[in-house]
Each structure stands twice: as C-alpha cells, then as structure tokens.
N, C-alpha and C positions, 0 to 999 in steps of 0.2 A: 504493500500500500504506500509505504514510503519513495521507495524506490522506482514506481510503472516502467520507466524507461527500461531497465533493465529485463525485461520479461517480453520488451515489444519484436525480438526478436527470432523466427521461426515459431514454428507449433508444437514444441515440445514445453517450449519457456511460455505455460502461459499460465494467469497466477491461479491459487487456487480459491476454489468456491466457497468449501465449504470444511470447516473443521470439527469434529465430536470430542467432548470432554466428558469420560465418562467415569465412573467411581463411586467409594460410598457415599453418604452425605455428610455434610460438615467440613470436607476437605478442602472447601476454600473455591471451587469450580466456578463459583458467579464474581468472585473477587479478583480471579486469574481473567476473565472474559474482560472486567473495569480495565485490567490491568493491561491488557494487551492492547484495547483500545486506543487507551491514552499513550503506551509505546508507540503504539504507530500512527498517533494525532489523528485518528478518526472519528467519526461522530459512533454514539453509542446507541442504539434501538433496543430495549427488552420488552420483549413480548412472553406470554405464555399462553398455553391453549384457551382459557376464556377470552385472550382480546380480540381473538377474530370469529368467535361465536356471536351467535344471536339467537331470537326467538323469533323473528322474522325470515320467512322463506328466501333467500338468495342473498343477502346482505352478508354472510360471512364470506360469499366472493367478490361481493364488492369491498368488504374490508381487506380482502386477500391483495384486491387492486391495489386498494389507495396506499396499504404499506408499502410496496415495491415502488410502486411510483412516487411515490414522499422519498424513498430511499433513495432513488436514483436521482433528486434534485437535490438530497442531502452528502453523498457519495462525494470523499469515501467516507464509508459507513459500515459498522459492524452491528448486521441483526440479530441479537442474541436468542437464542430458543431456551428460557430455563422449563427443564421437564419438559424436553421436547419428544418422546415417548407418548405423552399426553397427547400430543398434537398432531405428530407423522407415527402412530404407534403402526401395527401389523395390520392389515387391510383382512376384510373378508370372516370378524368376527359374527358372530347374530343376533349380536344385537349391536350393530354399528346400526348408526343414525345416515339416512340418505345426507342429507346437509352436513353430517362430517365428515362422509366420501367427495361429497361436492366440492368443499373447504380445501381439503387435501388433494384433491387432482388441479384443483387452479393456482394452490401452494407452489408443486411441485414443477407443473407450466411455466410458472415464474421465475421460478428457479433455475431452468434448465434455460429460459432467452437470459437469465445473468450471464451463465456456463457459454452462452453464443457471443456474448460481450464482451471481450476481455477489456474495451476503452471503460467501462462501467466498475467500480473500486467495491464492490460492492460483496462481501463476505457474510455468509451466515455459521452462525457459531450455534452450537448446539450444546446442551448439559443436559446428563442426566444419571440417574443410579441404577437405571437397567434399562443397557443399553440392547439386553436381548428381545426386546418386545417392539423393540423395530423394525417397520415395515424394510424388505432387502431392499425395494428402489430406495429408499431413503439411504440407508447401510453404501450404496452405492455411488450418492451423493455428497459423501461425505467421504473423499480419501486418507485425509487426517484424522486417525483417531488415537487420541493421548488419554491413556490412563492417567486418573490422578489418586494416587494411592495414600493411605493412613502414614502419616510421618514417622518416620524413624527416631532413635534417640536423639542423633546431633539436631536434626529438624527442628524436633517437639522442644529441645531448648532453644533453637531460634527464636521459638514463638513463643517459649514464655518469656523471652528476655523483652521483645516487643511488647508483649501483654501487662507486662511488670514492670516496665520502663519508670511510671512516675508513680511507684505505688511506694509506702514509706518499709521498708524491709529491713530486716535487721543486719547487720553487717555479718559479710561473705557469710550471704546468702549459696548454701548448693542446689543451683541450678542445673547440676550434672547429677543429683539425685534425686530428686524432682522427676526430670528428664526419664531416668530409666525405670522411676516407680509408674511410669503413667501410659505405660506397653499399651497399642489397643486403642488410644485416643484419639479423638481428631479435632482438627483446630478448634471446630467448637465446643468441643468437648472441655477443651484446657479452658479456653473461655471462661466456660461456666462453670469450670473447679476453682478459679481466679478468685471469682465472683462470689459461692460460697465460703471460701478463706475468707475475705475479705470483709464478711460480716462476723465473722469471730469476735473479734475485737470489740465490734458494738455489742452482740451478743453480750459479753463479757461488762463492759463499762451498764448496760441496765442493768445488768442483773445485779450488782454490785448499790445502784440506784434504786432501785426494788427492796434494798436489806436496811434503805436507810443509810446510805452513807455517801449521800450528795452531800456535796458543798456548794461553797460559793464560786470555786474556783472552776473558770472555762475547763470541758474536758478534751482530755489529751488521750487520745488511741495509741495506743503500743503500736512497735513494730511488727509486719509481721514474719512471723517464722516458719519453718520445713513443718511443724508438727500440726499448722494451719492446716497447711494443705494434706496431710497426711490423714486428720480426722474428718474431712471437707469429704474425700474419697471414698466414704462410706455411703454418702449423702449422689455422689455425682458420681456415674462410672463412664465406661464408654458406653456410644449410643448403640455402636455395630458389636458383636462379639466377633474374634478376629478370625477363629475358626464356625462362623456361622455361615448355612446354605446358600445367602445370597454373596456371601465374598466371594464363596468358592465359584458360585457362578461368575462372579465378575471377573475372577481371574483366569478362568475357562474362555470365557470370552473371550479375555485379550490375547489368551496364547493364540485363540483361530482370527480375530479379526483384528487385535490392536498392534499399533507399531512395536510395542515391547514383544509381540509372540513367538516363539519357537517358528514361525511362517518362513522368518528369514535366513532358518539355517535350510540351503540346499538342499532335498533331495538330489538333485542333478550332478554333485559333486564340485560344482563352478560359482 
C-alpha cells in the first residue's frame, strides 16, 4: 500500500487482496488489523456481519454496494472483517437465510472486481477464531493467512511490562515470574489478571476502613507485589485451555491451510 509503484510491474507482482488472521481470542487480532493500518497510513473500515444486514429485502446489497464504493473513494483503505466466519461462513447450511446468500454472493462480486484492480489500494482483512467454518471460495480469497497464537513466556512479559508500565509496583518487581506463572494466557487475559491485582490494595485499605481505622489522613495504596497477582489467579485464569478441542482444531488448520503449516515442506523433494 505504501509502496504501489513497486508491484506495477508484470503479473506476478500484483498486491495482494486479501489477508486472514486467525487464532484464539484475546490474542490481540483486531489491535494487529489498527496496527497495520496505520503502518501502512491507510484508512481503517471495520465492519462485522450485522453492518450489512437488514430486515428489509435487498438492502444488505445495497449496503454490500455502498461499502466498496465508499472504499474505493477512501482507498487506500483496509476493510477489516472482525468474525468474519459470521459473514463469509460455509455456504449451503438449512437454515441459511436467502438475503445472507444474497449478501454474500455481491460481497464476494466485489471482491473479486478489487482482485481485477490492482490501481485500487484496496485490502480486506479478515479475523476470526474458527477459521474452519469458512466458506472454501472465501479460504481462497484470502492467500495470506497468519496464525496468531497465545504468547509465549518472553511475549507475555512484553505485555505485562506494557500493561504495568504506570502502575505503582514495588521495587524489582519479577516480571520473568509472573511471565512463566501465566502459561495459557492471552493478552486479554493478562489484562484482566492486571486489573484484579490491582484492586487488592483497595480491597485491603476498606476493609481496614470497615474495622474503624480511618483517619484523617489522604489514603495511600501500597505497592503492588508478585503475590497480587498470584492470588488474583484464582479469580482470573485463561479464557482458552491450551490443550482444548478448539486449539487443537486451530492448529490443525494451520498445519493444512496456514502459512506456518507443514504444507511447505516438499513432498517433491525440491
């Protein structure tokens, strides 16, 4: 998107359409979408499958219209699909609705004059947590598909170190134990184990208030410490278990259809 020039050359270099982000939830997938956006100074579009619903007969293809055409005088521009499963899911259920076959074949229409366009900057991004309930023309639309997986140790202390950045903590704080107590989490997860520790403290100063032993003097919150979060972790665990059915499908997945898969080792020997 930055660069068009470089892609305006033959039919091989031409950019791409469309990219799928797919994983468990909490990993950060619609933040990675903001993010890529403003890397490549795009404009941002999120949609999800009620914006181009209706209850009116034909109107979700006229909403189908007016997105791509707003997007192409917006352009460049990235349309984000959150839970787009919801939207391009598997075709041919019975209890699919005519008007979200309808939806979906003028989606798809439009999609595909982008993919004839290469002067048009125009990328749709897709997220979602089961990517297997995707229709294959869709899956096919989509050549980039990036797993985004539950963070590892070093990561998860990334992102506590972010999350904990102006919080009042007590000195050398380990965040490298933290870090490997919290296997299983995902960014939102750490979030909201932050955010339980972090009522500790008040916890503590009422209840101390509650006994009769306010004063006059402003209160002042303790730092806080590892055993915060330690008892917080009772209260907050992770949302996915890491050996649970649908991991294991997501990682299924990716080994047949994601750029991480075993697809890329040869059978052919070359």
């Amino acid at each position: 998107m930055r660069r068009p020039e470089l892609f305006s050359h033959g039919n091989l270099l031409r950019p791409c359409k469309g990219i799928l982000l797919f994983g468990p939830p909490g990993t950060g997938k619609t933040l990675l979408a903001k993010a890529l956006a403003t890397e490549a100074g795009a404009n941002f579009i999120s949609i999800t499958g009620s914006t181009l619903t209706s209850k009116w007969f034909g109107d979700a293809e006229k909403l189908t219209k007016a997105l791509f055409a707003f997007a192409s005088r917006l352009s460049p521009v990235i349309i984000f699909v959150d839970e787009v499963d919801s939207l391009l899911g598997a075709r041919g259920g019975a209890f699919e609705h005519e008007a979200t076959r309808r939806m979906r074949n003028e989606f798809m229409a439009a999609w595909d004059g982008l993919r004839s366009k290469d002067s048009q900057r125009i990328l749709i991004l897709g997220a979602t947590n089961r990517p297997f309930d995707l229709d294959d023309a869709v899956i096919r639309r989509l050549p980039r598909r990036i797993y985004v997986d539950l963070p590892d140790a070093e990561n998860r202390m990334k992102i506590l170190r972010i999350i904990l950045a102006h919080e009042n903590l007590e000195p050398d704080f380990k965040f490298d134990k933290l870090a490997n107590a919290t296997e299983g989490y995902s960014g939102s997860d750490l979030k909201n184990l932050c955010v339980a520790a972090a009522y500790r403290p008040v916890q503590e100063l009422l209840e101390e208030e509650m006994k009769g032993r306010k004063n006059d003097v402003a209160p002042v919150l303790r730092s806080l410490n590892l055993d915060d979060f330690v008892q917080s972790k009772a209260k907050v665990g992770p949302s996915v278990a890491f050996d649970a059915a649908s991991m294991n499908e997501l990682r299924k997945w990716n080994e047949q259809y994601g750029e991480g898969g075993s697809r890329r080792k040869s059978p052919f020997g070359f």
